[in-house]
C-alpha positions, -999 to 999 in steps of 0.1 A, spaced: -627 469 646 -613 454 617 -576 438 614 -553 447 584 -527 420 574 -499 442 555 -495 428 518 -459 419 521 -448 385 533 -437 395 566 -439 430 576 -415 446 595 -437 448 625 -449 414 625 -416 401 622 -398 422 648 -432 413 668 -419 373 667 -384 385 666 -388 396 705 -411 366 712 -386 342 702 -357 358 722 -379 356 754 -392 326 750 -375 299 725 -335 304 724 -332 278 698 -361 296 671 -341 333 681 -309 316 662 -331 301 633 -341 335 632 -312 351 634 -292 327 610 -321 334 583 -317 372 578 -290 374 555 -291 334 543 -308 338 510 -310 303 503 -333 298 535 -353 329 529 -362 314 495 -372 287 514 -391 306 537 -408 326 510 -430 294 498 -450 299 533 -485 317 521 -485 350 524 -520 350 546 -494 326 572 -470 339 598 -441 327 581 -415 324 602 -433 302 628 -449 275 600 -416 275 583 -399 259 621 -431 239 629 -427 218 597 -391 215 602 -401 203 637 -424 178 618 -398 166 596 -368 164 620 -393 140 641 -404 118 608 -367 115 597 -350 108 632 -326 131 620 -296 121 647 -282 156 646 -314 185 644 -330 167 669 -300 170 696 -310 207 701 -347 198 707 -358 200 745 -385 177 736 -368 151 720 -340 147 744 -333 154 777 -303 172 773 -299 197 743 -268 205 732 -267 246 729 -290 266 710 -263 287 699 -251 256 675 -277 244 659 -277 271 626 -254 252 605 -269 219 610 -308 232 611 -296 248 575 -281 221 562 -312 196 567 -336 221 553 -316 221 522 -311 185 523 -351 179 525 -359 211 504 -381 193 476 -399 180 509 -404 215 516 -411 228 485 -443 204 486 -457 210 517 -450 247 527 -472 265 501 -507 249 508 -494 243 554 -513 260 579 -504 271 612 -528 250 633 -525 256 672 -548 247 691 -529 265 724 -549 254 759 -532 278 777 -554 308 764 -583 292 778 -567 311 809 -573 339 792 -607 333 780 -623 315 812 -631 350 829 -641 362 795 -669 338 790 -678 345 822 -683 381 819 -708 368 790 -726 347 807 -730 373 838 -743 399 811 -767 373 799 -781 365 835 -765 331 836 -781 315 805 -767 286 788 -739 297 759 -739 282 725 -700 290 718 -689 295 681 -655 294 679 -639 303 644 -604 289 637 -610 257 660 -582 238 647 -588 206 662 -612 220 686 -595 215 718 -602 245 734 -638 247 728 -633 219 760 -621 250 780 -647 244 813 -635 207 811 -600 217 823 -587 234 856 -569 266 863 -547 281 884 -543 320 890 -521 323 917 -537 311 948 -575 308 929 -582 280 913 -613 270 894 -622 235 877 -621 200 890 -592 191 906 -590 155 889 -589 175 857 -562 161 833 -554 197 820 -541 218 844 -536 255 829 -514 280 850 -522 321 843 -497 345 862 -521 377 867 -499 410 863 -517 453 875 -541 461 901 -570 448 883 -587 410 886 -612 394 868 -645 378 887 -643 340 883 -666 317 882 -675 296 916 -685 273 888 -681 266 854 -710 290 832 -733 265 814 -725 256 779 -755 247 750 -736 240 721 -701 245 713 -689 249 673 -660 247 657 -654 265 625 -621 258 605 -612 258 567 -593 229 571 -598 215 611 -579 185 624 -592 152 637 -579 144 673 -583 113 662 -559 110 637 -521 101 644 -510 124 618 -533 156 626 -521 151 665 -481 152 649 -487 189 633 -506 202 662 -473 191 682 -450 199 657 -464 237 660 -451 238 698 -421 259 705 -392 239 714 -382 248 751 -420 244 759 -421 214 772 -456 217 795 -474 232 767 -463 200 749 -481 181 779 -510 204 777 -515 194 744 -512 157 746 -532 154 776 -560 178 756 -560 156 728 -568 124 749 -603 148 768 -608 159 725 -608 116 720 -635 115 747 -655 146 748 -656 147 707 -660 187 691 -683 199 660 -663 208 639 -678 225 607 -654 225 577 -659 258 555 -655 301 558 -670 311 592 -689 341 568 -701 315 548 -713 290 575 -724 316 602 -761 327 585 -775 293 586 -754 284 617 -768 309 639 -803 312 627 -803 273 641 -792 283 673 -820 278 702 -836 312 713 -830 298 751 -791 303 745 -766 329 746 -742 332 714 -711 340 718 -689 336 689 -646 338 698 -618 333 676 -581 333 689 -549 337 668 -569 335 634 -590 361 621 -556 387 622 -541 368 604 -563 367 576 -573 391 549 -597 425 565 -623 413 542 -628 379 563 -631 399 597 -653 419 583 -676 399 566 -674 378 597 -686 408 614 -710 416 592 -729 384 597 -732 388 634 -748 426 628 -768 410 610 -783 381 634 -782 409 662 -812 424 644 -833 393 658 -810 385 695 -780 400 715 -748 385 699 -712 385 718 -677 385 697 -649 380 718 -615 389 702 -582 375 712 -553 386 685 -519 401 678 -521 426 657 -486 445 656 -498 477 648 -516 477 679 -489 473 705 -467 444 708 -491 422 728 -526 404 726 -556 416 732 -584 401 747 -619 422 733 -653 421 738 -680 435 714 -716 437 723 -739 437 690 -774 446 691 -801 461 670 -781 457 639 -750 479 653 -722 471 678 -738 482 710 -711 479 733 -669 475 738 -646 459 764 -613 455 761 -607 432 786 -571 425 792 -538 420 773 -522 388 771 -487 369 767 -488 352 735 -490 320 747 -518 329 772 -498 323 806 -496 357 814 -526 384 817 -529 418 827 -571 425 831 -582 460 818 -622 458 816 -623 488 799 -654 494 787 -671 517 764 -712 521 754 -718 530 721 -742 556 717 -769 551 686 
């Protein structure tokens, strides 16, 4: 089920997508936002974002990064997360523009070749009862997870965190991540009583990050909205299990990488390959070639592709998917739920549907 990014820099359903995201969730992005529209100095700032980038969200997250590096006394007054109280949202245009103008030839250097890199722990909320539909279907053998668009590979540590779904919870208590999920309809997930075993986990990224590195860990906080201030604790305490608990990460194209990378892959294990908030974006020749690759290994063992994306012209939400491939052809489809963007809200479908040969 292929994704098609629309040629234009940012399509009216994409934007209008964020648009509403930003107004529920970040007051201070919804008046960058809404300052930018008719400002044709800013969008001709905007416009050096690649076009294969959502644009509007890079553009703030270097901002972010900059206003940090400079100590600018003034942009960072409005941030939640660099003070403790903001001054109003509804200020902040004027001054936001005028540093962006002021540190344009900064801009101008690092926009066109910036990724978005997120590595948002809160999905693994959404994905925990995924993987463990997986594993259920593969009678509870160990999973060798692939996980394209890793980032930094924080959230191939998923079963090293705990969660909280209401009144279930799941993971060690003296976890240092603690993810919350608010479950929304009449449906629920099974959980795990524990964690499903894991063989290998992978990390595929053109360009990953090194929790490591001082500089990498700035981005991946610079890319946090604003007002957010426990995903920013997610994400610091993530990064300190990433320092202990080390990912793979493989630097290359997953369609390039995955033939040799899954025919190394014990028989013993199950493969599940995942990919969150990356393949959408992209080009429908990467998602398929992607998909192409794991036809092709499912000619020799069962593969599982779990989907989690926005794709506007699919409704306004995420959706979390399932495909079964077998036998050289996708043999079966779940869509399992539909998500909040930032994964703390889920509403569980497990709709399922067996393709026919």
């Amino acid at each position: 089920m292929p994704y098609q990014k629309s040629p234009s820099h940012h399509s009216p359903s994409w934007d209008s997508s964020m648009a509403a995201s930003f107004k529920r969730i970040s007051p201070l992005y919804s008046h960058f936002y809404q300052g930018m529209q008719d400002d044709q100095d800013m969008l001709a700032l905007l416009s050096l974002v690649a076009r294969d980038q959502p644009s509007y969200v890079l553009f703030f997250s270097m901002i972010n990064l900059l206003a940090k590096r400079m100590q600018h006394p003034l942009l960072t007054e409005f941030y939640p997360y660099f003070t403790a109280h903001p001054r109003p949202a509804s200020e902040a245009y004027p001054i936001f523009r005028e540093f962006c103008l002021t540190y344009a030839e900064q801009l101008r250097t690092l926009l066109p070749s910036a990724t978005l890199q997120t590595n948002e722990v809160t999905r693994c909320a959404n994905l925990l009862p995924a993987f463990e539909l997986v594993s259920r279907r593969a009678g509870h053998q160990p999973l060798a997870l692939i996980e394209v668009g890793a980032s930094a590979g924080l959230n191939l540590n998923w079963d090293r965190y705990r969660y909280r779904y209401g009144n279930i919870c799941i993971g060690s208590e003296h976890a240092p991540v603690q993810i919350s999920c608010t479950l929304k309809g009449p449906h629920q997930p099974s959980f795990p009583q524990v964690m499903p075993l894991v063989a290998e986990r992978i990390g595929i990224d053109r360009a990953p990050l090194n929790p490591c590195s001082r500089f990498d860990a700035e981005w991946l906080l610079a890319c946090i909205w604003p007002e957010e201030l426990h995903r920013y604790q997610l994400l610091t305490a993530a990064l300190e299990v990433a320092r202990q608990h080390p990912p793979k990460l493989l630097t290359g194209d997953a369609w390039e990488l995955l033939p040799d990378l899954l025919a190394s892959i014990s028989p013993e294990a199950v493969i599940c390959l995942w990919h969150s908030y990356a393949l959408a974006q992209g080009p429908k020749v990467v998602y398929e070639q992607v998909v192409q690759e794991l036809l092709n290994a499912s000619r020799k063992r069962d593969l599982y592709h779990l989907s989690l994306e926005l794709d506007p012209g699919r409704g306004p939400l995420p959706r979390l998917e399932l495909f079964t491939y077998r036998q050289g052809r996708m043999a079966s489809y779940d869509w399992l739920a539909t998500c909040e963007v930032h994964g703390d809200e889920m509403e569980w479908h497990c709709f399922s549907t067996s393709v026919q040969p």
